[in-house]
C-alpha angles and dihedrals in degrees: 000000000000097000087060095065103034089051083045090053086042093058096034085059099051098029089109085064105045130081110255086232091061080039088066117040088054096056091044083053096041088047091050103055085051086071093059105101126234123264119231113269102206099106117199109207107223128167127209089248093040090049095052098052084051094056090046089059114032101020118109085226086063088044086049094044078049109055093033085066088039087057101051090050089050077053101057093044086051096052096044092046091053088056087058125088120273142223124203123177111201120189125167109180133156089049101159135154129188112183147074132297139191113248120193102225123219088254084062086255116123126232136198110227123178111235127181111183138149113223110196138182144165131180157159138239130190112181124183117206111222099210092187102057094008099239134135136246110201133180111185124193116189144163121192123188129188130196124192102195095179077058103038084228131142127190131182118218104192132185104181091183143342127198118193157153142219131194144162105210106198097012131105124291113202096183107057078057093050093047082057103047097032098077089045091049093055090047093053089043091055087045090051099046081049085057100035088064089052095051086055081057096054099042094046087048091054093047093047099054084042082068103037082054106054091037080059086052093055092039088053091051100049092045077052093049091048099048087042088059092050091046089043092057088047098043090049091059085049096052085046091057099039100245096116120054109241100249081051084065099037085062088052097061099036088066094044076053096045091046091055091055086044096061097045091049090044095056099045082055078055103053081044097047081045098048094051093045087052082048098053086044104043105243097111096136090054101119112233133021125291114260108213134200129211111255126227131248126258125239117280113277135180121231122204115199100209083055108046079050090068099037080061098039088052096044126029126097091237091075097069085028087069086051090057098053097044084046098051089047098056089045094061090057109053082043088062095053108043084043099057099028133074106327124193129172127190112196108178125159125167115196137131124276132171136168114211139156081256147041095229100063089056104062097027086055111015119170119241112258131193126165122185128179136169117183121193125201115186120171104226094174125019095138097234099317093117091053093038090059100044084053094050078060100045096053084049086055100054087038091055094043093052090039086058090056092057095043090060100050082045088056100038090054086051090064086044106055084037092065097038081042087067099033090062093040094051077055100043086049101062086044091047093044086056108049081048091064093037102052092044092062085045097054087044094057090042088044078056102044095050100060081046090060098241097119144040139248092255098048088049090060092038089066102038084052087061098050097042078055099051094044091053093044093064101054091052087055094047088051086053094054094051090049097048087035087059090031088062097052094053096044089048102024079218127105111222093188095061100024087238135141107235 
């Protein structure tokens, strides 16, 4: 590079007058920077709004938002179609043996007979979900047949139909719980999806200031390489004619060294800031390094903060996500109780059967058929299991319950510092804009001044010290606005700058 040489001729030419130690620490320096390696050249324009379509479009956060939202709806289908009625084919043929089995005879023995059959059957089953009470409707339809083949014997086995129901009387019903929690779950999931968007906003915002900001910082350091050389050229004169000390000229030359260093260390902070924005947004296989651009502001708006408080009430995802947890909570423990309390079932069915050498005897004459159960389980000792577990729910209750509280004065705190956040910021930025503008004319006139010989060494970096700050200053600030600009939308789903719901 071209600094390297031109420092090399400046100290080559001055050598005689400096001290060897100075001589030295400035070649080791210069020699040092030569080993930082170049940057790729190739520069991609990209602009903040072009950078979050893109992410809207192409990121692995919008694929995630995406198929989130795609799941709960699968949810919901599945749940509506189970409380549908349904429709199951069974079929179990071959079926056939061909060994030996042990046969109590009537004298108590046993004997081993060979027997070779085929025991088929096929059926249908139609069941029928009570969301309500959670039991089942079922109609069952089924022929068996059975062939001996030692005996050259064949036998029919016919259910021409079968009517039931099945119920548990005191036990748990999920889906009367899942009837309640499913709309809010596709409410929430719609909510989420809404905010999930906005979080893209606000990541992609961050990464791409990390970027404008350290390509400021490049930029910064190659404006300061440039005026250090110029400086550098000026200040040697001086030395040659006697006008500037010779540590005043030593200095000189350390910051034309430590610029150079600068630069090189700012644009590698720029290839990574680049690589990790073409991650996020899936362009990691783009050549070069994005080039960004620093983004306008928006036209003045104001924030209120009672309102911004119900925009978020009302949208976010975190609203219904309170009545979930109070629900699920409450679930668990009437599902506790009923689980490990008193129990009955009642399983009855009426319908037409009949066994025969043919199929056609069974459905021209069936037998009528019913079948009714009811099975009781009561726990007599448990020695205090039953009351310790309904009391493990019930702490996990009350706990929910109070955790919920706090969530919502914790939420409700983010929206507000959000808003006072921006507000400060709208403020910061005109007062930023302004000591940017301030402390580069500043740094012009002391620039001036110095190649005139009115100040000194120390005053000149002084200055340039003070406009490199404030630069940079406001582009953290404007970093700062964009954020909080994005952070406000997803923690109100509402767009104050242009007064939509988003």
């Amino acid at each position: 590079m071209t600094i390297y040489t031109t420092n090399i001729r400046y100290e080559e030419s001055s050598s005689r007058k400096l001290s060897g130690l100075g001589a030295f620490i400035v070649t080791i320096l210069l020699l040092i920077t030569q080993l930082l390696t170049a940057q790729p050249a190739t520069q991609n324009p990209l602009t903040l709004s072009q950078a979050l379509n893109t992410a809207q479009t192409k990121s692995l956060k919008k694929a995630e938002a995406t198929q989130d939202l795609e799941i709960t709806k699968l949810d919901a289908k599945i749940f509506t179609a189970d409380l549908k009625p349904q429709l199951t084919g069974f079929a179990n043929f071959p079926n056939y043996a061909r060994t030996f089995q042990e046969v109590v005879q009537p004298n108590g023995t046993i004997a081993f007979q060979p027997i070779r059959n085929n025991n088929s059957s096929v059926s249908l089953l139609a069941t029928q979900r009570l969301a309500a009470t959670g039991g089942l409707f079922f109609l069952q339809t089924n022929m068996q047949r059975f062939d001996d083949f030692e005996n050259d014997q064949r036998q029919y086995n016919g259910l021409p139909f079968r009517l039931g129901f099945q119920q548990d009387i005191f036990g748990f019903n999920p889906w009367k719980w899942d009837k309640k929690q499913l709309p809010i779950e596709q409410t929430r999931a719609s909510k989420k999806y809404a905010y999930d968007q906005e979080q893209i906003h606000v990541e992609v915002t961050r990464l791409y200031f990390n970027l404008l900001i350290a390509a400021q910082d490049a930029d910064i350091a190659k404006t300061n390489l440039v005026n250090n050389e110029e400086l550098l050229k000026i200040a040697e004169k001086r030395f040659e004619l006697g006008k500037i000390s010779e540590n005043s000229y030593l200095q000189l030359q350390l910051e034309a060294v430590n610029s150079e260093k600068n630069k090189a260390a700012a644009e590698q902070q720029v290839l990574f800031a680049s690589r990790a924005l073409q991650n996020y947004l899936g362009d990691a296989a783009q050549e070069g390094i994005i080039s960004p651009e620093i983004p306008t502001v928006l036209a003045e708006f104001a924030v209120d903060e009672k309102t911004a408080l119900e925009y978020a009430q009302n949208n976010r995802f975190e609203t219904e996500d309170y009545v979930l947890q109070i629900m699920q909570a409450e679930r668990n423990l009437e599902q506790t109780k009923r689980e490990t309390g008193l129990n009955m079932s009642v399983n009855a069915s009426i319908g037409y059967s009949r066994s025969a050498a043919d199929v056609s005897t069974i459905y021209k004459n069936p037998q009528n058929e019913q079948f009714l159960q009811m099975s009781l389980s009561i726990p007599i000792i448990d020695w205090g299991k039953r009351q310790a577990q309904v009391e493990q729910q019930e702490i996990a209750a009350r706990y929910t319950t109070h955790s919920v509280e706090q969530q919502k004065t914790d939420f409700d705190t983010e929206v507000k510092n959000s808003v006072m956040s921006l507000k400060t910021v709208q403020n910061q930025l005109k007062l930023a804009g302004k000591s940017q503008e301030i402390a580069k004319k500043r740094f012009d006139i002391a620039k001036q001044s110095f190649v005139l010989g009115a100040i000194s060494t120390t005053e000149l970096g002084i200055a340039q010290q003070e406009k490199d700050f404030a630069l940079r200053d406001y582009i953290l600030t404007l970093s700062n606005y964009w954020v909080g600009y994005y952070e406000l939308r997803r923690n109100t789903l509402f767009d104050f700058a242009t007064g939509e719901k988003l």
